[in-house]
C-alpha positions as CSV (number, residue, x, y, z in Angstrom):
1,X,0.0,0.0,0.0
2,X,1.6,3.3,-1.1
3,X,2.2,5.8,1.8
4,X,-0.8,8.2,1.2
5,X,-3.2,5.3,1.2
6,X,-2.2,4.4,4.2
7,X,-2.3,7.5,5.7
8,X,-6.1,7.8,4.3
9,X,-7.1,4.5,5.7
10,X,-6.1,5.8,9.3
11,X,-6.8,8.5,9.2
12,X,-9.2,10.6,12.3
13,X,-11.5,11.3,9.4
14,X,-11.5,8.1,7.7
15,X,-15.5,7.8,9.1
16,X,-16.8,10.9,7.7
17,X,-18.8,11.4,4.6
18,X,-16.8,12.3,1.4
19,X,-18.9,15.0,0.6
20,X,-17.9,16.4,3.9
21,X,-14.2,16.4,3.3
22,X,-14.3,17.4,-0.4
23,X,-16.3,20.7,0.8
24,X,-13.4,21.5,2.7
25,X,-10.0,19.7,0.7
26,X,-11.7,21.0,-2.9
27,X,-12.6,24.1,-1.6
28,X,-9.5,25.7,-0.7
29,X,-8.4,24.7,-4.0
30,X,-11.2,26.2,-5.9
31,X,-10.4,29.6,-3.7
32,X,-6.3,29.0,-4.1
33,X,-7.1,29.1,-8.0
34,X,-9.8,31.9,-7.9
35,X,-8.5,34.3,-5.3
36,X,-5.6,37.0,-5.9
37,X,-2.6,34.8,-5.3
38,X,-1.3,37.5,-2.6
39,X,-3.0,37.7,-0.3
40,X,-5.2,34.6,-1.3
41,X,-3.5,31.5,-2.1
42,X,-1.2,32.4,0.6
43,X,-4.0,32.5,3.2
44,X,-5.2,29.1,1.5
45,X,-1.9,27.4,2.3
46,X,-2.0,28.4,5.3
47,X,-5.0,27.5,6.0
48,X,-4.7,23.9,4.6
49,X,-1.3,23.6,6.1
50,X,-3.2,24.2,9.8
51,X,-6.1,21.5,8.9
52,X,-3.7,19.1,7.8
53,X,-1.6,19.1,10.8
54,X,-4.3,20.0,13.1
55,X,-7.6,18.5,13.1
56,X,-7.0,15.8,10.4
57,X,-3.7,14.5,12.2
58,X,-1.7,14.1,9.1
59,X,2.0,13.2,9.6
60,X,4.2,15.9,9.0
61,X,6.8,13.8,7.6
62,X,4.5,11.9,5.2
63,X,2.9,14.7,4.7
64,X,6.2,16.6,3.2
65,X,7.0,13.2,1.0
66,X,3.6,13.2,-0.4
67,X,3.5,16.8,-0.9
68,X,7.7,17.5,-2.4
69,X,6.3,15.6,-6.0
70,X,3.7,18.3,-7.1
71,X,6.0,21.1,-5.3
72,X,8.4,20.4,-7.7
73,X,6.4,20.3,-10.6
74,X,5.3,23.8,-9.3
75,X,8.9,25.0,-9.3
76,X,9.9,23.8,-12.3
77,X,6.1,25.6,-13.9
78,X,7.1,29.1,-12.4
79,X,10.9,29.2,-13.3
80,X,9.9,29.3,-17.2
81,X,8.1,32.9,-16.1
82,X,11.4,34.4,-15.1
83,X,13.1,34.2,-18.4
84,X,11.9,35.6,-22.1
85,X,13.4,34.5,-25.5
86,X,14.4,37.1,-28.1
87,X,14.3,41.0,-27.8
88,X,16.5,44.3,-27.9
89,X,18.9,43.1,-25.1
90,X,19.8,39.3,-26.1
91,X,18.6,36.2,-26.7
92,X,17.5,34.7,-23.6
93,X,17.2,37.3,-20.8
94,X,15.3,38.1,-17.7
95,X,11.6,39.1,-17.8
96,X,10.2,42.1,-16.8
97,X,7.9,41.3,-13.6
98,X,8.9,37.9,-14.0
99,X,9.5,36.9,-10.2
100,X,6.5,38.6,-9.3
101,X,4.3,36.2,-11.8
102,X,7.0,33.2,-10.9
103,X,5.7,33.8,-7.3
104,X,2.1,34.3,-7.4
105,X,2.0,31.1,-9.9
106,X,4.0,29.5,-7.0
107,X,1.5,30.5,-4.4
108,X,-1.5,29.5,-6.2
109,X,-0.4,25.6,-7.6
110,X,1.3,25.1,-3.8
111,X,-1.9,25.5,-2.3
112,X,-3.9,24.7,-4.6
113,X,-2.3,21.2,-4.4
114,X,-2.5,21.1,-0.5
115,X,-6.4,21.3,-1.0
116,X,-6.4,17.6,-3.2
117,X,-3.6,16.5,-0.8
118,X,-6.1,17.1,2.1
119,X,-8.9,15.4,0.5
120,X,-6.8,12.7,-0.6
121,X,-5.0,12.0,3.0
122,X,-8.1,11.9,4.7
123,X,-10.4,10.0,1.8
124,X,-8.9,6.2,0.4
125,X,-10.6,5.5,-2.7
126,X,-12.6,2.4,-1.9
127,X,-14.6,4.7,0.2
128,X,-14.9,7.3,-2.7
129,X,-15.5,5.0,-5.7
130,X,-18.5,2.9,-4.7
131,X,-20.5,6.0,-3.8
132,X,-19.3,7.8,-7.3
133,X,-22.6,5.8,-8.9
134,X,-24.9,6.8,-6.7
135,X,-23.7,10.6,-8.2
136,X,-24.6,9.7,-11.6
137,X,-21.0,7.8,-12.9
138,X,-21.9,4.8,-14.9
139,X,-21.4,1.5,-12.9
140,X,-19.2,0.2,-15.8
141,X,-16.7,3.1,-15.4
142,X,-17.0,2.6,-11.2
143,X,-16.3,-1.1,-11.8
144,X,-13.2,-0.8,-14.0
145,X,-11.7,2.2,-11.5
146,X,-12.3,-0.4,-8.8
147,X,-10.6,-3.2,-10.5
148,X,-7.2,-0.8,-11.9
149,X,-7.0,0.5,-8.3
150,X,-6.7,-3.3,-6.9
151,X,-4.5,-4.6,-9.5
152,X,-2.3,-1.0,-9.6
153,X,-1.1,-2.4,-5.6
154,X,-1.0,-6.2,-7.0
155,X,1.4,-5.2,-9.7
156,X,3.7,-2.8,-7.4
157,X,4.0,-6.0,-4.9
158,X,5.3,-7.7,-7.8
159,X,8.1,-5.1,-9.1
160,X,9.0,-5.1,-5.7
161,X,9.0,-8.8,-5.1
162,X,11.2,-9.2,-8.4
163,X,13.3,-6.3,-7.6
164,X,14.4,-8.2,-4.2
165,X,15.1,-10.9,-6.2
166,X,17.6,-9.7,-8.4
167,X,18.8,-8.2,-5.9
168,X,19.5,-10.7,-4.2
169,X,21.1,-12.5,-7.1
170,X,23.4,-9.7,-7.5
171,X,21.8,-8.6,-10.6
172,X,22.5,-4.9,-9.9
173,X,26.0,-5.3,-9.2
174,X,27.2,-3.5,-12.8
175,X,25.4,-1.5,-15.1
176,X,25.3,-4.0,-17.9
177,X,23.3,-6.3,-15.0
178,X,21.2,-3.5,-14.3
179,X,20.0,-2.9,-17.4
180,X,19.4,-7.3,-17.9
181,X,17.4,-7.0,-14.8
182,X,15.7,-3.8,-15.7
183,X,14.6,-6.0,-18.9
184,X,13.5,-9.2,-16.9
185,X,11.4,-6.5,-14.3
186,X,9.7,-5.6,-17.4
187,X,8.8,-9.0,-19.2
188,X,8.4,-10.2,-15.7
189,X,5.9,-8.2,-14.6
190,X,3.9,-7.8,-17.9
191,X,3.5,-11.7,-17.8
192,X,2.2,-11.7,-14.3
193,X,0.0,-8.6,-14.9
194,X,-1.9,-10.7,-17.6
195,X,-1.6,-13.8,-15.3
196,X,-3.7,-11.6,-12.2
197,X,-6.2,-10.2,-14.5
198,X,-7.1,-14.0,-16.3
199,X,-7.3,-15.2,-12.7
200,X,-9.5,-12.6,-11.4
201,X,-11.8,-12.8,-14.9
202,X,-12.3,-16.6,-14.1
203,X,-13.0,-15.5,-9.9
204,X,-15.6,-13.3,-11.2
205,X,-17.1,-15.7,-13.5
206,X,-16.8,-18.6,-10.8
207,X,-18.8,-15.7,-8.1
208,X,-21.8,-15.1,-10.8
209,X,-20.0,-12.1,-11.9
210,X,-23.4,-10.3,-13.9
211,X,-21.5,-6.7,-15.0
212,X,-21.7,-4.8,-11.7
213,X,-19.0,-5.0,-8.5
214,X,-20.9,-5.2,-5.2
215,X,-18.8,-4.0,-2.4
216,X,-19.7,-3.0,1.7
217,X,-19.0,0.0,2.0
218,X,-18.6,1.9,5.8
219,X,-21.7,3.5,7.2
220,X,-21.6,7.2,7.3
221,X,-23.6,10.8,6.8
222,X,-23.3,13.7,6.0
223,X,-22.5,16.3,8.5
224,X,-24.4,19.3,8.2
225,X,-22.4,20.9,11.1
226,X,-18.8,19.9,9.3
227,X,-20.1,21.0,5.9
228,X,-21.5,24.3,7.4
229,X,-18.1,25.2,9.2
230,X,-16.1,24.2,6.2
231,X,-18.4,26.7,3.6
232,X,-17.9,29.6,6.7
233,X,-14.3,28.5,6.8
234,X,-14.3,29.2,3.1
235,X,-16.5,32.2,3.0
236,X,-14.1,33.6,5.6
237,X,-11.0,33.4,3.5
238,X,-12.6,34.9,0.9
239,X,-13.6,37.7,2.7
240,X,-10.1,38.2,5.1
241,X,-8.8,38.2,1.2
242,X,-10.8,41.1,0.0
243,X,-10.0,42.9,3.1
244,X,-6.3,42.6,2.9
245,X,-5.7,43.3,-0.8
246,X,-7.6,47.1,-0.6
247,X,-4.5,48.2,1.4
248,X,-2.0,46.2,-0.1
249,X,-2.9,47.8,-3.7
């Protein structure tokens, strides 16, 4: 199980409603994507930052290794907005107002990406998925995201079962071995992928398998008091924002 499902399935919020916690993870990002990025977004990671660490009792280790990926990807969006190709004073120079829009494209994908990170560590997907059909997804489309996200963990046991093996072989030892075992990983685990998915066709034949996955899912509701603090969470952002930037312009 990857870190951040793991993290979801124990998490203090794992009981709640989805609807409750993607008010309040999905929000922020809506408002870190739609507010002025300073003050805004900045008050949106924040914000997310505090929940996180606070009342939904994320890690803040696993927290920062879940989180580094899509900062980087942020990094390496804004750094592009500090240069510009061509014009009067050379070929590649530095943009006018560049770090300004470098930082407030920062700001907003940083916390923008907190709000799905909070929805995401306190919401594992075989709570979300079942419930996506009584929204209005097609129970085909359910069935097959149920299905990839099962064999997605069955197939990363096996890399990492093979992996140990060469490993154990000593078939990382040079780079010429590294590369053979990088090709047996591959052929390897394509072989077994195909292997799973016949045996789990036939299981689902041999269970009276008729087109639609039936799975228990945990009893829970939705809370109007949680959903009515996270919207006046929200609201209040939103207003603190408008606030601030009057005397900031």
């Amino acid at each position: 199980m990857l870190p951040i499902d793991a993290a979801a399935h124990s998490s203090r919020w794992r009981r709640r409603h989805p609807v409750d916690k993607a008010v309040l993870g999905l929000g922020l990002t809506v408002l870190a994507i739609s507010l002025p990025p300073w003050p805004g977004a900045a008050l949106v990671l924040v914000t997310a930052l505090t929940v996180l660490l606070g009342p939904a009792a994320v890690p803040g280790r696993r927290l920062w290794r879940a989180w580094r990926v899509p900062l980087g990807f942020c990094v390496t969006g804004a750094l592009p907005l500090l240069l510009q190709v061509g014009g009067p004073d050379g070929f590649v120079t530095l943009a006018e107002g560049g770090p300004v829009r470098a930082g407030e494209l920062l700001l907003r994908t940083s916390a923008a990406s907190l709000g799905v990170l909070l929805f995401a560590f306190t919401t594992p997907l075989s709570d979300l998925l079942p419930r996506l059909v009584n929204a209005g997804v097609p129970a085909p489309v359910v069935d097959v995201a149920l299905v990839t996200y099962r064999m997605s963990f069955l197939l990363l046991d096996s890399v990492r079962r093979i992996r140990e093996a060469q490993a154990a072989r000593l078939g990382h030892t040079t780079r010429a071995a590294a590369w053979r075992s990088l090709a047996g990983l591959g052929a390897t685990a394509f072989v077994r992928a195909f292997d799973r998915a016949t045996r789990l066709q036939a299981g689902l034949a041999g269970r009276g398998y008729d087109g639609t996955l039936r799975v228990l899912m945990p009893q829970a509701r939705i809370s109007v008091r949680f959903t009515l603090a996270s919207a006046a969470l929200l609201a209040a952002l939103a207003a603190l924002t408008l606030v601030l930037e009057r005397p900031l312009r």
